[in-house]
VOGU-3710 file (C-alpha; in Angstrom, 3 decimals, decimal comma):
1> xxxxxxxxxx> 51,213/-32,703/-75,613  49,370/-31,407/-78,956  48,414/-27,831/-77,068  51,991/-27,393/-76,389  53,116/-28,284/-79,888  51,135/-25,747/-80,932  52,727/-22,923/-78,680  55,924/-24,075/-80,185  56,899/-25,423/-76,326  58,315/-28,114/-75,991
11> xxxxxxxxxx> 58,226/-30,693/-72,472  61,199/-30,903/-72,270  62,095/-27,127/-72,579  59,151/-26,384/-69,720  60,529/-25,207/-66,495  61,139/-28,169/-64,018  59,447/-25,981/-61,243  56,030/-26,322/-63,585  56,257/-29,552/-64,195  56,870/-30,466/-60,683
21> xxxxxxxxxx> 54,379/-28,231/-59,206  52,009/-29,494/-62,009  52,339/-33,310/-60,569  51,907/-32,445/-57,168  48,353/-30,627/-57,934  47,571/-33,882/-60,518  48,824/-36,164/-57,231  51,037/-37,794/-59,414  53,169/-37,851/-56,186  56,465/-39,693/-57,083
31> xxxxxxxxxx> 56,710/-38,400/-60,242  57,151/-34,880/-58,559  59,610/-36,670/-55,995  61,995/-37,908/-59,045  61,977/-34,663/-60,654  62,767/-33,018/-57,722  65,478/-35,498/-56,813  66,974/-34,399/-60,214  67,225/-30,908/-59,597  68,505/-31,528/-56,104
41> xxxxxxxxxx> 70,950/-34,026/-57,741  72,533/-30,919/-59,625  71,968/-28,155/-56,473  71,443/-29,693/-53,093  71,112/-26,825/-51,768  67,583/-25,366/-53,812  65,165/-25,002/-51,147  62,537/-24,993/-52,994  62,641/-27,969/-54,808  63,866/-29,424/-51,504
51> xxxxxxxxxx> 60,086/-28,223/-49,894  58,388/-29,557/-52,569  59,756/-33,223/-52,182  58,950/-33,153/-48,601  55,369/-31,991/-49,188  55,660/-34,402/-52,106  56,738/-37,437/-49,768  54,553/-36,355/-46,809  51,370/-36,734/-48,933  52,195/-40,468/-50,387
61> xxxxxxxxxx> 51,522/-41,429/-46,867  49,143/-39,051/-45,315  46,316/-39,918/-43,578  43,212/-37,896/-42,260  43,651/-38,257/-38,020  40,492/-36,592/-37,235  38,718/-39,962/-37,795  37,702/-41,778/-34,749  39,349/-44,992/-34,317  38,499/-47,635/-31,744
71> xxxxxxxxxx> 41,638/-48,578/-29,489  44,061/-51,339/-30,215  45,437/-53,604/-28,364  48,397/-51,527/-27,861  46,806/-48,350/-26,363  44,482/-50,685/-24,152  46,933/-52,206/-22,373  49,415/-49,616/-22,092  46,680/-46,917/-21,593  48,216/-45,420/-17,918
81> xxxxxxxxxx> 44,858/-42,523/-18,312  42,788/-43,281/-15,116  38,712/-43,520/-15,722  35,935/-43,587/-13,991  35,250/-47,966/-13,838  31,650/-47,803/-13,219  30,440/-44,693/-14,947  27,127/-43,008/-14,348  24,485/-44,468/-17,267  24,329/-42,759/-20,559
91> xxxxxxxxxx> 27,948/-41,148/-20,009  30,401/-43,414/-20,834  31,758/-45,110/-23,944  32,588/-48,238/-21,848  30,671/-51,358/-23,948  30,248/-52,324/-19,717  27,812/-49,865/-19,880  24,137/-50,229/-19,763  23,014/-47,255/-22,624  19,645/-46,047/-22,825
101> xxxxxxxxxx> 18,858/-46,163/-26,446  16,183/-48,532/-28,472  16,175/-51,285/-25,913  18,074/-53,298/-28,889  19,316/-56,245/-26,872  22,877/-57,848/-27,631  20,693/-61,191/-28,569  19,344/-59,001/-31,398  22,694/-57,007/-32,393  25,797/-58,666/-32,516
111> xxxxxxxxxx> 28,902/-56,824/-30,849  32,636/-56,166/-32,278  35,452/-57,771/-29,947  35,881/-54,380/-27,952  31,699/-54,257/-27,338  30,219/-52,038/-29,222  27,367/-52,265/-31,418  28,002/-53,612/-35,113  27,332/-50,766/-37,141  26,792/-50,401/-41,089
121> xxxxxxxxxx> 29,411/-49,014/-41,850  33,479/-49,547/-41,659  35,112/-46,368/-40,343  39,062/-46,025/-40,630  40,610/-48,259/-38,178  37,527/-49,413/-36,501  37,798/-52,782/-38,502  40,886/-53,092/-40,458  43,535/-55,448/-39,850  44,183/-56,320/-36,435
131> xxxxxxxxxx> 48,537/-56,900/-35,731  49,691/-59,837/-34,448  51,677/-58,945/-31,489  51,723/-55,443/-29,321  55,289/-54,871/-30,966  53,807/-54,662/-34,838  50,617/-52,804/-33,112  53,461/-50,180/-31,580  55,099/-50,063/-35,125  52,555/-50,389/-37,799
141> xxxxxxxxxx> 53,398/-47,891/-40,341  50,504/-45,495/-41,299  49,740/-45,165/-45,206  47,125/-43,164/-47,237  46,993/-41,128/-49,967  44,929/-37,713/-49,761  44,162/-34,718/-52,388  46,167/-31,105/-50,302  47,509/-28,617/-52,851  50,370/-26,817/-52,608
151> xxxxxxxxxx> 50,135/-23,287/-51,582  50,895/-20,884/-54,860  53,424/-18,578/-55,215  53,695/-15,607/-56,993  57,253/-15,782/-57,728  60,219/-18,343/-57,276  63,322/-16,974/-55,326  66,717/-19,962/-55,041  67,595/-20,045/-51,216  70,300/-22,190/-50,329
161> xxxxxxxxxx> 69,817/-24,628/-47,287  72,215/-26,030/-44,848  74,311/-29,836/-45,181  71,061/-31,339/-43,290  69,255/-30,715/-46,534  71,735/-33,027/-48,421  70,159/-37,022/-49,099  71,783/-39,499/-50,429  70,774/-41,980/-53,051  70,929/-44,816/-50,285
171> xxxxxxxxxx> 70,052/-43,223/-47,171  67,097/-41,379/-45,985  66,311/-38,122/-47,883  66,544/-35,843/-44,864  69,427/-36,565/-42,501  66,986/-36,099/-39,101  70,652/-36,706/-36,477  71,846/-33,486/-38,343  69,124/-31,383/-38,460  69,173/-27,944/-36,353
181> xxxxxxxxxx> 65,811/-27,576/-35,549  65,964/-24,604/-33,779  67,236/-23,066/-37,238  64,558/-24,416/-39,449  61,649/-23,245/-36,435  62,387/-19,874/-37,589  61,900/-20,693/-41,295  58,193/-19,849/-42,145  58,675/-21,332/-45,296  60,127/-24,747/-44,941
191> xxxxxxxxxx> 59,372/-25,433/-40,618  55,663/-26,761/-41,642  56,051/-28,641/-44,505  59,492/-30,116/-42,616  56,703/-30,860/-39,323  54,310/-32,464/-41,943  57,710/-34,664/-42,901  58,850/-35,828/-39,454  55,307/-36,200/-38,166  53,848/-38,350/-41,523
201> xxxxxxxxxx> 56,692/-39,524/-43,380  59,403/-40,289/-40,665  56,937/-41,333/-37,857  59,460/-39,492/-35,111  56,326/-37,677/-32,857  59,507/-36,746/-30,113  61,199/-34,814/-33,039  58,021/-33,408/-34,625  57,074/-32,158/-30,805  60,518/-30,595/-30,539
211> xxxxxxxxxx> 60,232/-28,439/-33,454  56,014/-27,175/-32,742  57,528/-26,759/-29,406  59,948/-24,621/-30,779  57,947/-22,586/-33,749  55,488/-21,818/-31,185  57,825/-20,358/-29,024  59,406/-18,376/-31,988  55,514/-17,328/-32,968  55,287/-16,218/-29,617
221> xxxxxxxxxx> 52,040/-18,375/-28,878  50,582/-16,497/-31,292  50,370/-19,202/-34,092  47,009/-21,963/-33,933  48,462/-23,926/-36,435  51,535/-25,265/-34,204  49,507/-25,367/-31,637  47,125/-28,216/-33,611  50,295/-29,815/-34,164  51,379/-30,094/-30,755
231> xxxxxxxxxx> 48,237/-31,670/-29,933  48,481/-33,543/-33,005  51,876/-34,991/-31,332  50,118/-35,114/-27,464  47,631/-37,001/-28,981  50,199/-39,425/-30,704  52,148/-40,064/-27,271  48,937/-40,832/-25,019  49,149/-37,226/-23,183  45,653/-36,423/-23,561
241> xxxxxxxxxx> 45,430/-33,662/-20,855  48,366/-31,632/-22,913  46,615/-32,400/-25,777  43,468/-30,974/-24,614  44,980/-28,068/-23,555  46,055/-27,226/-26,878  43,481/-27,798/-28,888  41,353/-25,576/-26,627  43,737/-22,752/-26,678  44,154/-22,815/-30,530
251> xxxxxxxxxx> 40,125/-22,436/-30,766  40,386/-19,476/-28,908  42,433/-18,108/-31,503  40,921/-19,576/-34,506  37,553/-21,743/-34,580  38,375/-24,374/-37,209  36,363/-27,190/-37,622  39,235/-29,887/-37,626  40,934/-28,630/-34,019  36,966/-29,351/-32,703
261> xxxxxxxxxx> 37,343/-32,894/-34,337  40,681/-33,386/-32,684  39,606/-32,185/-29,606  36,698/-34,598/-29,638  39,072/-37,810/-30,124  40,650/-36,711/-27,031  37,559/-36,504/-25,030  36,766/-39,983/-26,725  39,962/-41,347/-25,449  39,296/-39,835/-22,097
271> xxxxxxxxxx> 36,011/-41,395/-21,700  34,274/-38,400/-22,078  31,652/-38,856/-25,013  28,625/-35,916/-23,489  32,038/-33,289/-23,366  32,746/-34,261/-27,051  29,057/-33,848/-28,144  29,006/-30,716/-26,602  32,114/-29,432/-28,305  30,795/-30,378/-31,680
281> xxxxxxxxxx> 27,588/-28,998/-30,987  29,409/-25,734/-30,302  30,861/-26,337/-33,740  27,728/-26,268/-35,132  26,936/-23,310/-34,065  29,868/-21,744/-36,035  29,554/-23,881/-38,999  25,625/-25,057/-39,235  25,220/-28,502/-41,334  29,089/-29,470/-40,793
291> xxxxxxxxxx> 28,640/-32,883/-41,964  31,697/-34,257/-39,989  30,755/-32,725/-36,745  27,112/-34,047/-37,570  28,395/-37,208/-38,228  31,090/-37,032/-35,057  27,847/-36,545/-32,836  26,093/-39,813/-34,573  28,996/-41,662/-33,887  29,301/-41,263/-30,450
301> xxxxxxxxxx> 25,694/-41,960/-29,242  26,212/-45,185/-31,523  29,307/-46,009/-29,645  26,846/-44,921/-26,284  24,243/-47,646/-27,975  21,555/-44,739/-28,111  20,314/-45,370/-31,051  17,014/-43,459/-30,973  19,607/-40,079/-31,002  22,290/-41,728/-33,443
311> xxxxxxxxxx> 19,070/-42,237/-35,759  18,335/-38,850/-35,593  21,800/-37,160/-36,253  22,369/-39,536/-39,023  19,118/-38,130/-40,418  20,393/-34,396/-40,242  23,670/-35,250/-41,733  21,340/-37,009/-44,880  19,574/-33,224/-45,374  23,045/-31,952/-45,842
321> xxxxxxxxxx> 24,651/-34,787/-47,451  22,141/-37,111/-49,375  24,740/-39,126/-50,776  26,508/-39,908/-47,377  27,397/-43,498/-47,663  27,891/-43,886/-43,624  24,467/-42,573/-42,731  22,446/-44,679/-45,416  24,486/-47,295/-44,339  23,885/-47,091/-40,416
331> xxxxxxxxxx> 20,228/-46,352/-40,352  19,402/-49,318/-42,539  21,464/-51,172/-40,117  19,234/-50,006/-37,194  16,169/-50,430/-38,950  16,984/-54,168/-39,795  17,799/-55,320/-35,757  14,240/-52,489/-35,313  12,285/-55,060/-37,325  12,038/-53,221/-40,318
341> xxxxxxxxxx> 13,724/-54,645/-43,045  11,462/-53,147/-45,590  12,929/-50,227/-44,485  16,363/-51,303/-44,650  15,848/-53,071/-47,768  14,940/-49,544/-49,605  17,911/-47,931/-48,218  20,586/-50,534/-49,096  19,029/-50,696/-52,620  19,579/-46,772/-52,158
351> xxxxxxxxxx> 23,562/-47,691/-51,762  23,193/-50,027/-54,420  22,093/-47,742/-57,277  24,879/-45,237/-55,862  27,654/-47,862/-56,984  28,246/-49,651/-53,523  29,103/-52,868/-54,793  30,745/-55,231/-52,429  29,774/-58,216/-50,379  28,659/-56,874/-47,736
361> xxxxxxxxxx> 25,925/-55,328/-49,548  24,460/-57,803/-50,781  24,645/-59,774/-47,620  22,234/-57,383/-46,086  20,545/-57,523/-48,951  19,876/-61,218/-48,850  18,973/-61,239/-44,986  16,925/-58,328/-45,829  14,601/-60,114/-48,161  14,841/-62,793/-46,006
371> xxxxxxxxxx> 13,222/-61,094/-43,218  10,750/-58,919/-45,401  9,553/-62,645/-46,553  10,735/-61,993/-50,506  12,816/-65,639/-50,710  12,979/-65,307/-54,190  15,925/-62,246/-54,286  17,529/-63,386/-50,978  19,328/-66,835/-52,770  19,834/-64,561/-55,529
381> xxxxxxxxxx> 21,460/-61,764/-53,485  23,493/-64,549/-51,042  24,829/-66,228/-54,109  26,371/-62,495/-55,744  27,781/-62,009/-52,028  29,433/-65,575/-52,573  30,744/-65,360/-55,856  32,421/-62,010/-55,128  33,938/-63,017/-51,159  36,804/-64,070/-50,572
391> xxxxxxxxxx> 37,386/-67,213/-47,703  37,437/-65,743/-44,699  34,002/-63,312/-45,843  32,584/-65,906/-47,541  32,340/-67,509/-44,059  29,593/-65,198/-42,523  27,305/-65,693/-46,108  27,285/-69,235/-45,365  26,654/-68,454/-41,953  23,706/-66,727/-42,980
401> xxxxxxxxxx> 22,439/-69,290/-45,471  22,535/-71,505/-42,550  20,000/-69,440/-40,721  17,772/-69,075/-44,223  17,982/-72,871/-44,561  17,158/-73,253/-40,608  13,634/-70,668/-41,026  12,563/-73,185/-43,730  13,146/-76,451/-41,867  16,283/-77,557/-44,153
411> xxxxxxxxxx> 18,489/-79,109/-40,889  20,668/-80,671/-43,038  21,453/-77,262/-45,580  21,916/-75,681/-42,398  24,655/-77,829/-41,127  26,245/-78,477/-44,487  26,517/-74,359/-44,604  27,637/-74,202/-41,421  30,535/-76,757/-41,913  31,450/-74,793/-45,087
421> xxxxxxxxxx> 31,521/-71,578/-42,902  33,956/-73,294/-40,526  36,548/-74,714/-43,234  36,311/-70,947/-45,022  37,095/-69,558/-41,518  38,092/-71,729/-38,737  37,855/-69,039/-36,297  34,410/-68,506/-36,889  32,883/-68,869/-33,467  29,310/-68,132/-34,461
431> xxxxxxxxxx> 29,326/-71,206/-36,484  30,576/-73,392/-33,573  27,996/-72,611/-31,519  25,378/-72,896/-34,265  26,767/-76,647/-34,964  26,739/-77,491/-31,148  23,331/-76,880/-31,657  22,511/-78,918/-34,279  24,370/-81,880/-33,123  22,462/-81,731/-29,704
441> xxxxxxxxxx> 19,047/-81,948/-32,066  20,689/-84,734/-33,562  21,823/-86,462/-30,125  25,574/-86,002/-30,689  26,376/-84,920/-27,540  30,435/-85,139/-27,850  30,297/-83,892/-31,186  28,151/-80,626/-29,306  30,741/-80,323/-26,307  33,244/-80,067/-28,716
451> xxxxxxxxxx> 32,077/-77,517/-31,115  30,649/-75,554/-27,716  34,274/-75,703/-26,320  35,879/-74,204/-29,913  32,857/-71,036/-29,353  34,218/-70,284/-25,944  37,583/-70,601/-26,376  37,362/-68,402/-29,791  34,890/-65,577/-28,024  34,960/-65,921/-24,154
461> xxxxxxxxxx> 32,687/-62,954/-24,334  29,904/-64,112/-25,707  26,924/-65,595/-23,959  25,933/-68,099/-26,121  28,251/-70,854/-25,869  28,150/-70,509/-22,322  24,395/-70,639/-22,099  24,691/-73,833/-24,840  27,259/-75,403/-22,559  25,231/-74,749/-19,362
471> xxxxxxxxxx> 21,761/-75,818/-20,687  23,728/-79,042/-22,468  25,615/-79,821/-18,365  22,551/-79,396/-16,884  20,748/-82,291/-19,096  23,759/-84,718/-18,978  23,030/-84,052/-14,545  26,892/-82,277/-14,185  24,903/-79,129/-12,447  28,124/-78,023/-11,415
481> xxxxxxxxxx> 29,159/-77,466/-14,765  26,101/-76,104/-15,699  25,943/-73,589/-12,771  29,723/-72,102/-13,603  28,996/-72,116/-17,536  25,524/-70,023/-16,472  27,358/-67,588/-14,491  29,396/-66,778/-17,154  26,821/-66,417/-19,559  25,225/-63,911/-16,998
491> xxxxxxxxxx> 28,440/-62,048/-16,763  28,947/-61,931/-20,654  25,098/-60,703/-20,600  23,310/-59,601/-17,862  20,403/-58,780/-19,206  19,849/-62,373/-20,376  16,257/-63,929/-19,375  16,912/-67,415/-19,933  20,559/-67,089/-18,216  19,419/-65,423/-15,329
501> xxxxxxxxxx> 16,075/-68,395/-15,312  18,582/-71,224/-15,426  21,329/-70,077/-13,049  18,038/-69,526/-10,410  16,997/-72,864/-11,362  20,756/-74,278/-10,607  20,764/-72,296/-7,580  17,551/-73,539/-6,077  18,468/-77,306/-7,016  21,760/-76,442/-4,726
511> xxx> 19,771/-74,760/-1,801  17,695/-78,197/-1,595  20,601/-80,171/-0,982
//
């Protein structure tokens, strides 16, 4: 305010345009918005304060869509795209599937609900919240914010729109029933940033499709960018063979590194993680050390559970990016269920002195210690986890405390820390089993069934509580029981010695009858 003082300018003298345009590049996003509703208050019809505002609304809730996101209940069940059911080892991103990595069993490394490997790292949408029904999964909004300039311009020239530029105070800002869009697809100027509107803002793909459709004709194919967006909108609807199709066809006009990512989603989605690898390793023959298409490779032999290869491309993306929070974070991961969480240790005190401060990391920290033998810093490290988690994350610390107070003999810590996990969360199924457990060492054995019971009914998937359940029927003499609990433990996980030992055992008992 001084500098201008000096120049003898006022603010409020300083051309709105400026000012505007001088938000939008400081992301001050809806102070641009009300300024531009002002002059749009006094001409409707300024199309360039009308642009502006759209780009200006677009980017309050734009998010990135190259990410890889695991699938939600919405596109799982409604997913019509047919796949192979039993796929070929080593080629398929089904968690059905064998892999061929470290030989890291799922005793040692605990699965997400969908089956693959826990990971060090939270990627957008792999772990955030989960809607309640399939209608609020169909109709969550998307929101982020994201730093885009605006394209400068040499020179500022007043062009009057049409009536479906006009918004009201009450109603939506742009009038979508009443706008032409076969008009506005010839309209260099205002059909992309209007795309970015409908697409982002509005959420209306069908619309958004109609106009790329359109401008693509009008650029007589000639045009990459709306042909990304027609993926973009492919994508969106679940056609993943048009979507392909485009993407591919816009690289052979332009090689850009974010139609590769795009195109690698789609492959993901079709079940196709060795074509994706080998379209980003195409892209990195264009663009050598593209951290993203690095990291896109990393992520899909984690997702294939070969971690000897994920190791390795997470390596190569930390000699172009030393400071990349994901890699740290997923080799120290591997190295801990690899039995070396010396290893791990360093590299999470790595994320530490980079400003990662958070519960989780000092979780791993704790269990880290733990399992390097340094008891001293894991209470230490489990207690600054607690004291920043809320209820629900504070549930898993305690669930770890109860295995630190289990390695030194502590039976009764254990199960105190395991009840506290349970009222924090009391869908922790982890801590079910883990009390079953203890009650059977104590000779509870209704207290057990119950708590077994609560683990399968919370996660049917996992092994445990069926192997718990069948090991506890076979003692009480119920060997039926016992034998349909250990099938199910063999189905959750085949590669399970003791289920596989004990449903032989069953089996043999029944053969002798």
């Amino acid at each position: 305010m001084f500098f201008y003082q000096i120049l003898g300018i006022s603010v409020g003298n300083m051309d709105p345009l400026f000012m505007a345009m001088s938000y939008f590049r400081r992301r001050k996003y809806e102070e641009c918005a009300d300024l531009c509703t002002k002059i749009l208050d006094k001409n409707p019809y300024d199309q360039t304060f009308w642009s502006l505002k759209t780009k200006a609304l677009t980017e309050q809730v734009y998010i990135d869509e190259v990410e890889a996101e695991e699938s939600g209940i919405a596109e799982m069940i409604m997913d019509e795209n047919a796949v192979a059911q039993v796929a070929r080892p080593g080629t398929s991103l089904n968690p059905t599937g064998d892999g061929q990595g470290s030989g890291i069993s799922r005793a040692m490394r605990p699965t997400t609900n969908s089956g693959r490997p826990v990971s060090g790292f939270i990627r957008p949408g792999s772990q955030s919240s989960r809607p309640g029904t399939m209608e609020q999964a169909l109709k969550t909004p998307r929101s982020a914010q994201t730093a885009r300039p605006v394209s400068s311009a040499s020179g500022r020239f007043v062009r009057l729109g049409t009536a479906s530029m006009l918004s009201n105070r009450d109603g939506p800002f742009i009038n979508m029933s009443r706008l032409n869009l076969h008009k506005y697809a010839d309209r260099d100027n205002l059909s992309k940033t209007l795309f970015e509107y409908i697409f982002h803002h509005e959420n209306d793909v069908r619309n958004a499709l109609e106009l790329a459709a359109l401008a693509t004709e009008k650029s007589q194919y000639k045009d990459w960018w709306w042909k990304v967006q027609l993926g973009k909108c492919y994508y969106r609807l679940g056609m993943y063979r048009d979507a392909e199709r485009q993407f591919k066809s816009a690289l052979k006009q332009q090689t850009i590194v974010d139609t590769m990512l795009y195109l690698g989603k789609v492959y993901q989605r079709l079940d196709q993680p060795l074509a994706a690898v080998d379209i980003y390793k195409k892209g990195l023959e264009h663009f050598p050390g593209e951290a993203s298409l690095l990291t896109g490779i990393a992520r899909i032999y984690e997702g294939m559970r070969v971690n000897d290869e994920m190791t390795q491309w997470f390596k190569q993306v930390l000699e172009v990016d030393s400071m990349n929070v994901e890699a740290i974070a997923s080799i120290a991961a591997d190295c801990f269920y690899n039995d070396q969480p010396e290893i791990a240790l360093r590299l999470y005190r790595r994320l530490l002195q980079m400003g990662v401060f958070n519960i989780e990391i000092f979780n791993n920290l704790g269990l880290c210690c733990y399992y390097a033998q340094h008891y001293d810093i894991t209470i230490k490290c489990l207690e600054r986890a607690l004291s920043i988690a809320d209820d629900v994350e504070s549930a898993d610390v305690w669930y770890n405390i109860s295995h630190v107070a289990i390695g030194v003999g502590d039976s009764n810590l254990a199960y105190q820390c395991l009840r506290l996990a349970v009222a924090m969360d009391n869908s922790h199924a982890e801590s079910y089993n883990n009390l079953a457990v203890l009650e059977l060492r104590r000779g509870d054995i209704d207290k057990a069934r119950a708590y077994l019971t609560a683990a399968q009914d919370l996660n049917p998937d996992s092994y445990e509580p069926h192997f718990n359940q069948a090991t506890l029927s076979k003692s009480m003499g119920d060997l039926q029981t016992g034998y349909t609990s250990a099938l199910k433990a063999t189905e959750a996980f085949p590669d399970h010695t003791d289920s596989k030992n004990l449903l032989n055992l069953l089996k043999e008992h029944f053969t002798k009858l």
